[in-house]
PASEBA-1860 file (N, C-alpha, C; in nm, 3 decimals):
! residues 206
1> XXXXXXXX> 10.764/11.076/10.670/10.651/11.139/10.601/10.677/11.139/10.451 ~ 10.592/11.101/10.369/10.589/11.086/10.231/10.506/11.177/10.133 ~ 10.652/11.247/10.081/10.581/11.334/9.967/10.513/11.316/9.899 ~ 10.360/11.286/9.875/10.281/11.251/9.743/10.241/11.334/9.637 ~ 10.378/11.463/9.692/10.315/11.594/9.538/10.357/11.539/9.398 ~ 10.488/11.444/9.404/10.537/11.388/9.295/10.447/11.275/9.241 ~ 10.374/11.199/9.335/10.371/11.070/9.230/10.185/11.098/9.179 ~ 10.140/11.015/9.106/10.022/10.999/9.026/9.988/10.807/9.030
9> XXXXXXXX> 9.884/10.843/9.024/9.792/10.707/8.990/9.739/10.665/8.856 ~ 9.743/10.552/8.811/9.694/10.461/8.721/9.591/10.372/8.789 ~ 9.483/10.345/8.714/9.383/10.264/8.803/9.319/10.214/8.651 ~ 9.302/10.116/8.658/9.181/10.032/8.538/9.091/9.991/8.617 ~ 8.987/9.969/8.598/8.893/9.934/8.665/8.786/9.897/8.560 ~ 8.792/9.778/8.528/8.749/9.631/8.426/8.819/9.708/8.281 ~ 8.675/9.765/8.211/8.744/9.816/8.104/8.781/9.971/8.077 ~ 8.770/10.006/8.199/8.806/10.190/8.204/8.952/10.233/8.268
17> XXXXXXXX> 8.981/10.321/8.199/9.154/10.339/8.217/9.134/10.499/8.263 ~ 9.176/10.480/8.379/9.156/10.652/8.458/9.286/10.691/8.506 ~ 9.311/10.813/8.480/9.502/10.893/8.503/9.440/11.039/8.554 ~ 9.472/11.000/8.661/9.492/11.113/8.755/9.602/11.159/8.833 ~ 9.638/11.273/8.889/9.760/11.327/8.990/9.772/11.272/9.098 ~ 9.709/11.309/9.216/9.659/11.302/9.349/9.536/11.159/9.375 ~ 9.620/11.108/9.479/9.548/10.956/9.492/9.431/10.995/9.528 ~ 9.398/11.111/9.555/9.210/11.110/9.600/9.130/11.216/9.547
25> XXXXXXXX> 9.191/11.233/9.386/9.125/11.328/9.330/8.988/11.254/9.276 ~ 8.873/11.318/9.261/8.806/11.224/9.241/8.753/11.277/9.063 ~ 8.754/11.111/9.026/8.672/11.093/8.883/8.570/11.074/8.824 ~ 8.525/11.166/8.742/8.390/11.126/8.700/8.386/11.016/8.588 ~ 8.306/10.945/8.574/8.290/10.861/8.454/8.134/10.811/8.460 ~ 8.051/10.764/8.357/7.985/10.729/8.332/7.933/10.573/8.417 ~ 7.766/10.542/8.472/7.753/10.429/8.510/7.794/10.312/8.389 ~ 7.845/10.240/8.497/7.885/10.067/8.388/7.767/10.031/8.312
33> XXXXXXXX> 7.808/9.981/8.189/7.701/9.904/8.140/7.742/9.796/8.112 ~ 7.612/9.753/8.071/7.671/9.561/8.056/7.713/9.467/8.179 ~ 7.643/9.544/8.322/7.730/9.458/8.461/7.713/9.298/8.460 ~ 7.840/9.277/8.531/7.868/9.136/8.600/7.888/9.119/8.678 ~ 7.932/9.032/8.753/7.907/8.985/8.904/8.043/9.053/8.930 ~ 8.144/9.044/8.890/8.311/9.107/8.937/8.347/9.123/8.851 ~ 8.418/9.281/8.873/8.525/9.336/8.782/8.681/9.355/8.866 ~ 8.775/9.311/8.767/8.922/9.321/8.782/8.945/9.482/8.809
41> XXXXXXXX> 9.053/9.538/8.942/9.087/9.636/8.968/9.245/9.669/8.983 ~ 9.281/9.727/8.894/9.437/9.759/8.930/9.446/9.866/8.953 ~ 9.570/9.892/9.031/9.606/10.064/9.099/9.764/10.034/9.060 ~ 9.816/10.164/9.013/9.945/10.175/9.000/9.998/10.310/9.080 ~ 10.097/10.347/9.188/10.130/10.454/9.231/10.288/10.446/9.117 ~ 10.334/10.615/9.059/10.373/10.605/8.992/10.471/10.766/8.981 ~ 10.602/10.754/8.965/10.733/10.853/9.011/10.672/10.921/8.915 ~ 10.638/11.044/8.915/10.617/11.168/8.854/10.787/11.223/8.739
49> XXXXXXXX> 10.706/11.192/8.602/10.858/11.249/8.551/10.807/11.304/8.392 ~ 10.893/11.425/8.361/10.884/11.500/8.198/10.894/11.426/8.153 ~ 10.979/11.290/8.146/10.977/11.223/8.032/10.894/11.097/8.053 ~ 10.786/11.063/7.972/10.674/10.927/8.000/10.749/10.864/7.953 ~ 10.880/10.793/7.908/10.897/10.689/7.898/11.031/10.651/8.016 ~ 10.997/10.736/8.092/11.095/10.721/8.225/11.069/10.715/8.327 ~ 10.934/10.710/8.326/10.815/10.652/8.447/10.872/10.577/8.522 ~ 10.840/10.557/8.702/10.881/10.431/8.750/10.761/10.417/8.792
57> XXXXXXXX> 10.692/10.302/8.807/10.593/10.235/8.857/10.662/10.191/9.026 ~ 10.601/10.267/9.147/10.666/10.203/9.294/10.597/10.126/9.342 ~ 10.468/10.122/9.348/10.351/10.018/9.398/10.256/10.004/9.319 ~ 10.250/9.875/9.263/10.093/9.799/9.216/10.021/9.740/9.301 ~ 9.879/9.720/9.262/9.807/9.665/9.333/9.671/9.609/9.211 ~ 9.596/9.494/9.273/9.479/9.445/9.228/9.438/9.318/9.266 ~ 9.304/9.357/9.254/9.189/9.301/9.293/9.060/9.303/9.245 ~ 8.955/9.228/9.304/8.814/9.249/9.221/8.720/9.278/9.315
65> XXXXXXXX> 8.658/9.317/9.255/8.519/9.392/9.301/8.424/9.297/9.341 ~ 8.363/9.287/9.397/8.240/9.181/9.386/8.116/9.219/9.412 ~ 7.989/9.244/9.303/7.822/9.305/9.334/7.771/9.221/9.389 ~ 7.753/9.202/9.532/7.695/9.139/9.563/7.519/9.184/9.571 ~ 7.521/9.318/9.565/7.339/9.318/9.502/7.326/9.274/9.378 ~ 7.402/9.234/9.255/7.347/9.188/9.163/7.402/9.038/9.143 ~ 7.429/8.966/9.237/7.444/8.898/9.247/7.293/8.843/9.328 ~ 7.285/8.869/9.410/7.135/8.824/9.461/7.025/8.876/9.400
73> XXXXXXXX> 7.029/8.990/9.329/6.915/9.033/9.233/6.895/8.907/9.168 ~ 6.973/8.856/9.068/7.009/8.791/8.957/6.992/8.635/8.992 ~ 6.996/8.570/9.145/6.998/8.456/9.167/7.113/8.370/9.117 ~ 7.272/8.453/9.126/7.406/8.378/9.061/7.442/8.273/9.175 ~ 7.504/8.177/9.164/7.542/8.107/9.220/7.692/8.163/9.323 ~ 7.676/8.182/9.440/7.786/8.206/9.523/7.916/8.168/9.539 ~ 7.878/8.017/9.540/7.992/7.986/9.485/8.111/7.983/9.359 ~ 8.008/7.955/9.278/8.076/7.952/9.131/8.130/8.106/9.077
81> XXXXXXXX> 8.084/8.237/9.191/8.111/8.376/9.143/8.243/8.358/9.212 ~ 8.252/8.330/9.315/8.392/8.305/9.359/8.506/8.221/9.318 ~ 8.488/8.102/9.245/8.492/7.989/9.220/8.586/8.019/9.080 ~ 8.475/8.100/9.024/8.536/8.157/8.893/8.671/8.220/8.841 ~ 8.715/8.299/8.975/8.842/8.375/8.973/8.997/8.315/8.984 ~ 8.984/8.243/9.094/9.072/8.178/9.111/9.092/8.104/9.190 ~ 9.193/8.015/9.233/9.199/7.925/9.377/9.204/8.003/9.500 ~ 9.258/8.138/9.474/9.240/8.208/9.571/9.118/8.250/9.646
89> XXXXXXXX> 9.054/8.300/9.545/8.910/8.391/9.562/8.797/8.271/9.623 ~ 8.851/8.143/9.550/8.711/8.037/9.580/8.735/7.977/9.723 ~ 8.815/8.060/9.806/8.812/8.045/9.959/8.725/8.139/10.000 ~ 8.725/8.267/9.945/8.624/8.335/10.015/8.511/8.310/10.056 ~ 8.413/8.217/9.996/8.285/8.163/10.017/8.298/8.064/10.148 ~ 8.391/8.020/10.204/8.365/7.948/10.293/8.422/8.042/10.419 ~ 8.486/8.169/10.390/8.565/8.242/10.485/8.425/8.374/10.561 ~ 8.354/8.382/10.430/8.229/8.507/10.445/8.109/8.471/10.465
97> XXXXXXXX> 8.103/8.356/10.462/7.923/8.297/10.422/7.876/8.177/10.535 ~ 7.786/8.186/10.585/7.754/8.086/10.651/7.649/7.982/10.564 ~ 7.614/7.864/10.669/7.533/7.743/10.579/7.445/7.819/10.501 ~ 7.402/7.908/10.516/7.301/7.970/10.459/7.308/8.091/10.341 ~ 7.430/8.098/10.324/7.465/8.199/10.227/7.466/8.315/10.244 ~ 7.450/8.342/10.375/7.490/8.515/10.447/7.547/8.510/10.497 ~ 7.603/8.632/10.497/7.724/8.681/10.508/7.688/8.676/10.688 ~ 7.863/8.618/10.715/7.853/8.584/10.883/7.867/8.721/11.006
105> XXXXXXXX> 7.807/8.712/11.052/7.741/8.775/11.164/7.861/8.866/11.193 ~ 7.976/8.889/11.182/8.135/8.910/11.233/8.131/9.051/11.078 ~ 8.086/8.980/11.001/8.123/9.074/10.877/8.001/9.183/10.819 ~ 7.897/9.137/10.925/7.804/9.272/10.836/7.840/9.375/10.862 ~ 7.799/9.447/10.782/7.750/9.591/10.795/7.667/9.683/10.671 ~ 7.672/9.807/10.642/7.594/9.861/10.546/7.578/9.769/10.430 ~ 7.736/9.727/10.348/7.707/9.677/10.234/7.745/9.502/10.242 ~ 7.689/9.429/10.149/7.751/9.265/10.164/7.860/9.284/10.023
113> XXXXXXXX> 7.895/9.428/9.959/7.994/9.407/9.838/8.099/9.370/9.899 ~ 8.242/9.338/9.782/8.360/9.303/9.904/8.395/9.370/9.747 ~ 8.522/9.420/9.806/8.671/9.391/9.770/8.776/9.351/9.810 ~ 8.832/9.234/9.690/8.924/9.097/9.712/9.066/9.169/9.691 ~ 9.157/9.206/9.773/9.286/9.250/9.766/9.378/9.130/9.723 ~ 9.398/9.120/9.588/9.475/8.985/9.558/9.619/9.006/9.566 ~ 9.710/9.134/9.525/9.803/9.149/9.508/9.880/9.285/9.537 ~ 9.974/9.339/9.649/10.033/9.418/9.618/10.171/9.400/9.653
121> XXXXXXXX> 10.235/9.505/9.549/10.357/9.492/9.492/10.428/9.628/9.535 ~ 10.548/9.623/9.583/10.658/9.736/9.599/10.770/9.680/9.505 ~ 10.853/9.778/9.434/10.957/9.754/9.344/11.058/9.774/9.454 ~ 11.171/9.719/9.408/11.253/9.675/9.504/11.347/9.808/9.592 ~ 11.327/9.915/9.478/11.405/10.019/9.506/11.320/10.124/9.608 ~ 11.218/10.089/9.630/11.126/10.189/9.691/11.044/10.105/9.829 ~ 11.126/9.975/9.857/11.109/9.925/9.992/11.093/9.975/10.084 ~ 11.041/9.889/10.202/11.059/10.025/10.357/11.046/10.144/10.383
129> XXXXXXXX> 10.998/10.218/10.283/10.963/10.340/10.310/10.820/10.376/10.361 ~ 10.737/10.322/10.322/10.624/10.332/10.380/10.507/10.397/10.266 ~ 10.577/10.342/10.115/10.476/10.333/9.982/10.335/10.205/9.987 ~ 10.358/10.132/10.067/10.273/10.042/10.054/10.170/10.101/10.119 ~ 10.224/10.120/10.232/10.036/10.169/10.395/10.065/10.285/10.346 ~ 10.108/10.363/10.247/10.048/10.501/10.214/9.940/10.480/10.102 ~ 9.939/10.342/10.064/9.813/10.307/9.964/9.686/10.252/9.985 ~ 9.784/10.172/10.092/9.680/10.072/10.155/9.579/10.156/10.307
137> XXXXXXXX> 9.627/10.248/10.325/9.583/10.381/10.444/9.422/10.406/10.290 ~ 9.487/10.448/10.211/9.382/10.519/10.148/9.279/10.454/10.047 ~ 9.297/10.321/10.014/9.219/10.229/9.958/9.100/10.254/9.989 ~ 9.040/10.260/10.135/8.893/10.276/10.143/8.834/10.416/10.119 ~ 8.952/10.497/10.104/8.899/10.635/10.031/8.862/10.678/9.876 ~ 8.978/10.579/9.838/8.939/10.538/9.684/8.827/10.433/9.601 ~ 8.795/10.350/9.732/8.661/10.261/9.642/8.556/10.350/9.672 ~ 8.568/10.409/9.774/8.380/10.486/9.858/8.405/10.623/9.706
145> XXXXXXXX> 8.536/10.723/9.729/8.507/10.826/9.655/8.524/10.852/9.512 ~ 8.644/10.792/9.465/8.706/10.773/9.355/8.668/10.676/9.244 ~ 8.643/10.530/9.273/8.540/10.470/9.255/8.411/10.488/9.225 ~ 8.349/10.527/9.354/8.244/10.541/9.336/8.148/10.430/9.422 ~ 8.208/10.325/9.488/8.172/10.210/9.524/8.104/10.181/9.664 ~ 7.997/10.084/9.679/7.933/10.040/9.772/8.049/9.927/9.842 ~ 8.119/9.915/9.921/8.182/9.837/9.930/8.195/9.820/10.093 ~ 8.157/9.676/10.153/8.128/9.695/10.305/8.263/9.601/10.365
153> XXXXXXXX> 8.349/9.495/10.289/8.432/9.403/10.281/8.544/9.432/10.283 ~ 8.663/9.401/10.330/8.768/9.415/10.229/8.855/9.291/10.320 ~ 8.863/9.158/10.188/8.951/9.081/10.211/9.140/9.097/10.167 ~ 9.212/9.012/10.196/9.335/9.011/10.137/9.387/8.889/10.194 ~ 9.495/8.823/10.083/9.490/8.696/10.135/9.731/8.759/10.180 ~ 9.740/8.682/10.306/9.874/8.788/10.332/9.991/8.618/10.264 ~ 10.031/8.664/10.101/10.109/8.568/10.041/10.223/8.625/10.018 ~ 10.329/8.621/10.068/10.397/8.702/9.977/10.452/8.624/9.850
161> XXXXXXXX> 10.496/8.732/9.759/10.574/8.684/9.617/10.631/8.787/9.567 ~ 10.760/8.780/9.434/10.842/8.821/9.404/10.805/8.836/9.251 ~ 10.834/8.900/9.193/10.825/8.932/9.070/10.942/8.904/8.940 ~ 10.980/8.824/8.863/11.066/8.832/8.773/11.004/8.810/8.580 ~ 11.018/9.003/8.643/10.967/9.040/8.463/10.815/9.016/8.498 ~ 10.738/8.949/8.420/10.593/8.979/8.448/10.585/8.800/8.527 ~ 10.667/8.733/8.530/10.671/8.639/8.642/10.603/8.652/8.748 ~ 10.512/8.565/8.835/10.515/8.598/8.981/10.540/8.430/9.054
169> XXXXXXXX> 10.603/8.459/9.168/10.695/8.371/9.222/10.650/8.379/9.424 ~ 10.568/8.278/9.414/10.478/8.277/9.574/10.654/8.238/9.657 ~ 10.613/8.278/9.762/10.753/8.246/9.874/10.681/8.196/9.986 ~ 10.690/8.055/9.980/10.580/7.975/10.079/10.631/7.983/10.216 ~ 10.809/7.982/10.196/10.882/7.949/10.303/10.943/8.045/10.426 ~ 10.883/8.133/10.382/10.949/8.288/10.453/10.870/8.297/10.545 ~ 10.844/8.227/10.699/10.732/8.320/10.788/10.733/8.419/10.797 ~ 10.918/8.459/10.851/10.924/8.614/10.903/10.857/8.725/10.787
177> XXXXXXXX> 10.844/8.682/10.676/10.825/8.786/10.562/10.688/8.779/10.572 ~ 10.606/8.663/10.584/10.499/8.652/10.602/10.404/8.686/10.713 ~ 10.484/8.708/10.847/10.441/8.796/10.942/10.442/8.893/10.924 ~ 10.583/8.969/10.857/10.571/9.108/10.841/10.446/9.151/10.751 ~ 10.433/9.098/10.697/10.279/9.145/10.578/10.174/9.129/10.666 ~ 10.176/9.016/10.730/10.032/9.022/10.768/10.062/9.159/10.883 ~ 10.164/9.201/10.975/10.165/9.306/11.075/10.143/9.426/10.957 ~ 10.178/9.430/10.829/10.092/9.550/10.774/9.992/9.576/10.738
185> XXXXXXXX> 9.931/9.453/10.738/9.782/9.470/10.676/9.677/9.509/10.860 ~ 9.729/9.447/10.945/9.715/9.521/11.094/9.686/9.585/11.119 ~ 9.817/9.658/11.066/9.806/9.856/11.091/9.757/9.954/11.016 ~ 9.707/9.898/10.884/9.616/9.967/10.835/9.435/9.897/10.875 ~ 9.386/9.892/10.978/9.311/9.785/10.991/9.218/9.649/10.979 ~ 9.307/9.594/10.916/9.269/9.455/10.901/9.278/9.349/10.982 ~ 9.188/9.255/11.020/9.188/9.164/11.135/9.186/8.982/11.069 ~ 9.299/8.924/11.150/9.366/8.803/11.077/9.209/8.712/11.140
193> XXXXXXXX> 9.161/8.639/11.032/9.000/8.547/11.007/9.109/8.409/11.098 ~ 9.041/8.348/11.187/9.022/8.245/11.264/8.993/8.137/11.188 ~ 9.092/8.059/11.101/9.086/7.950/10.974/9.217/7.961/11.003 ~ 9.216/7.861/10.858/9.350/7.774/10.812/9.387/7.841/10.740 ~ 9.324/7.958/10.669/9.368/8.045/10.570/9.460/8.120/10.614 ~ 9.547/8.248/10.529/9.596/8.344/10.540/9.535/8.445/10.463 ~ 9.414/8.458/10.549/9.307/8.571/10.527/9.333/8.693/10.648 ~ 9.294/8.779/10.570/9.304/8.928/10.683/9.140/8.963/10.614
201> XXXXXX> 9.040/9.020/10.715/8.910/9.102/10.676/8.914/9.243/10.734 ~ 8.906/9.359/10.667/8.819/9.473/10.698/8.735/9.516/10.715 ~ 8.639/9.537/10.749/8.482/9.565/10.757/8.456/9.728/10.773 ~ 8.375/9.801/10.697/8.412/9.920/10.655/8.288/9.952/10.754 ~ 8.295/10.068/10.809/8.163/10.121/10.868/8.140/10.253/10.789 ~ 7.981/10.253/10.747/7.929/10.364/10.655/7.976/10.481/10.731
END
């Protein structure tokens, strides 16, 4: 069981920088202006300490958002919104969408938004304990409340990689490491997509 009276959250979310205590305190902020099709999301869980420059950062995480109502308001191209991000993300369109550009029959529900889980990170000293699915448990509590977010999706692609300095370093060759991730993304419920990918989907029910 994991004490979370000590640690605090960091979260950016495109251009807003929110610091709070408690991973599910919730924040007010002002509606976005100026929207786009996806905004960049980082989460930092973070060792509670008097001195801020003695901070430890134990788990990062990020990903993007994706409007998919203003994306079909707007008539954006599906692909190219995906397309845009990265080699990663521009799988999603063939993983979520059928010939027709809706979303496949397996993945509806209330909303067609997604959030793209691109990256999370444990520091090496705070392994195995069970910092990661204490984040990844509460993720859908933080886009619906904390957030603020319509969000019916939640992809993640299960890669692992290593970090040196702001380096990142994919580990193609590790199954066992690569099973173990995908058995965590499992148990917090995520279900491994029937492709060539190393996709996991969530599907959130309102």
């Amino acid at each position: 069981m994991i004490d979370d009276s000590y640690l605090e959250m960091k979260v950016n979310f495109g251009r807003f920088n929110l610091e709070f205590n408690k991973p599910l305190e919730k924040f007010e902020f002002n509606e976005l202006s100026g929207l786009i099709s996806y905004y960049p999301i980082t989460m930092e869980l973070i060792e509670k300490s008097d001195d801020n420059d003695n901070q430890k950062t134990i788990v990062s995480l990020s990903g993007y958002f994706y409007d998919m109502d203003y994306i079909y308001k707007y008539g954006q191209s599906l692909f190219d919104t995906f397309d845009m991000c990265s080699d990663d993300t521009n799988k999603l369109y063939d993983i979520l969408f059928d010939e027709e550009e809706n979303i496949k029959i397996d993945y509806q529900t209330f909303s067609d938004n997604i959030f793209y889980l691109d990256r999370i990170y444990v520091e090496k000293d705070y392994r195995n304990k069970g910092y990661a699915k204490l984040l990844l448990k509460q993720l859908e509590d933080l886009i619906k409340y904390v957030f603020k977010l319509n969000v019916g999706i939640i992809v993640v692609c299960a890669q692992p990689f290593e970090k040196n300095g702001v380096e990142e370093k994919m580990i193609r060759d590790d199954k066992t490491l690569k099973r173990k991730l995908i058995e965590l993304y499992k148990n917090v419920g995520f279900k491994e997509v029937n492709s060539n990918y190393d996709y996991l989907v969530k599907v959130i029910d309102d």
